[in-house]
C-alpha positions, 0 to 999 in steps of 0.5 A: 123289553127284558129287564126294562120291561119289569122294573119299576121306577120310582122316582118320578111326578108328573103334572100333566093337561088333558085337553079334549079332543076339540082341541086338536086339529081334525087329523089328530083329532080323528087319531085320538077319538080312535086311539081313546077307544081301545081296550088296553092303555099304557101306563106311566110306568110304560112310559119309563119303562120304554125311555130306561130301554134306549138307555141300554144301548152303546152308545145310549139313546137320549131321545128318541128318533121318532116321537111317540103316538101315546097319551093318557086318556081320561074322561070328565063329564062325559068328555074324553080328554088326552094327554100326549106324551110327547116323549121326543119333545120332552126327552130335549127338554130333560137334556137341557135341564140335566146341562144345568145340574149336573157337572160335565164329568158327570154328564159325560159317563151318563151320555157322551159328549157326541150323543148329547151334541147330536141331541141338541142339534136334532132339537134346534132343527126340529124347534125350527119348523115347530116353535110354539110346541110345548109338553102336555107333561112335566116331570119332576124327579125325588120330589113334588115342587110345591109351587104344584099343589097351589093348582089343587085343593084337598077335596081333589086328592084321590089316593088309593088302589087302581089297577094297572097292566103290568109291562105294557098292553096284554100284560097281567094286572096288578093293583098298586097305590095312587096318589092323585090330584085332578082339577079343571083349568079354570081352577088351576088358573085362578089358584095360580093367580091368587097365590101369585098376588098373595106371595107378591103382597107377603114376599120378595120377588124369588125362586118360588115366585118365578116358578109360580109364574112359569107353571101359570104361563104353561098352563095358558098354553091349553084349551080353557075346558082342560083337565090337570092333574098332578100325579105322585107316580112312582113316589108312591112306591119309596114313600111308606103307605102311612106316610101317603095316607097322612101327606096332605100337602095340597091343604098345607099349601092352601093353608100356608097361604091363606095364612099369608093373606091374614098376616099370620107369619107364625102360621104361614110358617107351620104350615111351610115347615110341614111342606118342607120336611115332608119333601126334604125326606123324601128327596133324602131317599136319593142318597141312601144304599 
């Protein structure tokens, strides 16, 4: 793995499904009662690590030729839950999403034109034969999108040291920090629904709004006994531990909100400008040397 193997990247979030294994068809079920029992599991930053390694290559690897047979695994109330990581499907989603924020000149030195075009025709061949595929994963990058933390209480933050293994299975363990948030989907649906019907009743139809109801409509798509969990991932590396310790931004939202359903502006907007520069200072961090 040589140098991709030993960095650390630190700019990425997750919000991720953990279904259990009832969920899945007999044969995958089977592959993840097996692939859950063993002693040593890849981390996220594995994850990163192996996507930043097809990226060395001349002409770069957008996505990967052949999707990944990894997940996460967590155990609720004595049930063991997987989250695949689908890293094909999820490599074609992040292709067309760069398409739309990034200018072609930039796009084109990052990947060619003709590896993008491959890309895009390997994905509509695949989408074909497999139209209701969805990701068990999100990513966002320099930041958390509040429209997240409406799924979560403060009671369900974990933050703290956890132990991880370093470059992969059979690597040396090293402790860092964690900054989590974990809830059942029942929650998750019924927070998405109830702010949905407060930002509607305070608030016009927007951004924030839309984005809402895209996570609710993706969160459907799992078995009801699910776990989520929105991970800060590599931020906790960028933002300074004191800086971590006081973020309570799953609580602002759930503040911001209730402010909202009482018609308090004022206090809807404190707790919105908390939100905002929170995060504005953390995004700012992509622009600096």
């Amino acid at each position: 793995m040589g140098l991709a193997s030993s960095v650390t990247v630190p700019y990425a979030a997750y919000l991720r499904v953990y279904e259990p294994l009832s969920a899945f068809p007999r044969a995958e079920r089977r592959y993840w009662e097996e692939y859950a029992r063993r002693a040593a599991l890849p981390t996220a930053q594995d994850e990163l690590r192996r996507s930043l390694a097809d990226l060395l290559p001349t002409p770069p690897v957008a996505v990967p030729v052949h999707e990944s047979g990894d997940a996460f695994v967590a155990v609720r109330d004595g049930v063991v839950c997987v989250c695949p990581w689908r890293t094909r499907l999820r490599g074609w989603l992040a292709l067309e999403e760069l398409a739309e924020r990034f200018p072609t000149p930039v796009l084109d030195a990052v990947l060619p034109p003709v590896v993008r075009r491959q890309a895009e025709a390997d994905y509509a061949r695949w989408l074909e034969r497999n139209p209701d595929a969805r990701p068990w994963i999100r990513t966002a990058t320099w930041q958390v999108p509040l429209r997240w933390f409406v799924l979560f209480s403060d009671e369900e933050r974990e933050y703290g040291k956890a132990s991880e293994t370093a470059g992969g299975p059979g690597g040396p363990v090293r402790e860092g920090l964690v900054l989590r948030y974990r809830t059942a989907m029942v929650e998750a649906r019924r927070r998405v629904a109830r702010g949905l019907r407060t930002l509607r009743d305070a608030i016009e139809e927007g951004p924030l709004i839309d984005g809402l109801v895209d996570v609710g409509r993706w969160l459907e798509e799992f078995h009801p006994r699910s776990l989520v969990e929105l991970d800060y991932g590599g931020l906790v590396h960028m933002v300074p531990e004191a800086r971590l310790a006081d973020d309570r931004s799953a609580a602002d939202t759930a503040e911001g909100l209730a402010a909202l359903r009482a018609g308090d502006g004022v206090r809807a907007g404190e707790a919105y400008e908390r939100l905002t520069e929170r995060w504005r200072a953390v995004r700012d961090r992509q622009f600096a040397n």
